[in-house]
N, C-alpha and C positions, 0 to 999 in steps of 0.2 A: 581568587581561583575561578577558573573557566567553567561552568557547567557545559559539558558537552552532550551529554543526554538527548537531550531534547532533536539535538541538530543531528545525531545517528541514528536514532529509530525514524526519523522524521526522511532521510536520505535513504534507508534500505526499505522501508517501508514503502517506498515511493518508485524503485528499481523496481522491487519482488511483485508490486502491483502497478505495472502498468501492463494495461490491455494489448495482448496477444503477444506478450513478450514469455511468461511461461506457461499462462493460462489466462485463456477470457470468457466470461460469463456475461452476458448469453451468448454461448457463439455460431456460427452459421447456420448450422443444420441441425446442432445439435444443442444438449442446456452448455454443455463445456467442452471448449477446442485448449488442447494442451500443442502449445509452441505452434500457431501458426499465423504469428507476425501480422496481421490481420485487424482492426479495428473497425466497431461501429458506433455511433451516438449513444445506441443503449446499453453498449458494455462500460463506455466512458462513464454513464452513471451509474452505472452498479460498481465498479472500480473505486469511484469519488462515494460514494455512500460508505463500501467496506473502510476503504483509508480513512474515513472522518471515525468510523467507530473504533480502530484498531487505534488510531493514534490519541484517542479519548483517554481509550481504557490505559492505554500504557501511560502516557504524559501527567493523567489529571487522577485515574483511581490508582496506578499502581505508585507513578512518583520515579519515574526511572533517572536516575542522575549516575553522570560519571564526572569525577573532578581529574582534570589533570593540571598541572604548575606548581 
């Protein structure tokens, strides 16, 4: 059987954080610009820093698996 886990939080987590798609931090003028399509270097790493801790916590402390076959 397929664990699929890994490969769905690893995909939405990846959609839901990418910079300036629903929100980016830091963003232009402000700490946070919500929906304005918009990217800079230092959102990319605050983006890449959050997804490494988010996909920790869920992958390696929480243990998220879904089986399907």
């Amino acid at each position: 059987m397929a664990d699929w886990g890994p490969v769905l939080v690893a995909t939405l987590l990846f959609v839901v954080l990418t910079p300036g798609l629903l929100f980016q931090i830091p963003g232009g003028q402000r700490v946070v610009c919500f929906g304005n399509m918009q990217t800079s270097g230092a959102s990319i790493l605050v983006h890449a820093v959050i997804y490494l801790c988010l996909i920790t916590i869920f992958l390696v402390a929480i243990g998220v698996h879904i089986y399907a076959g």
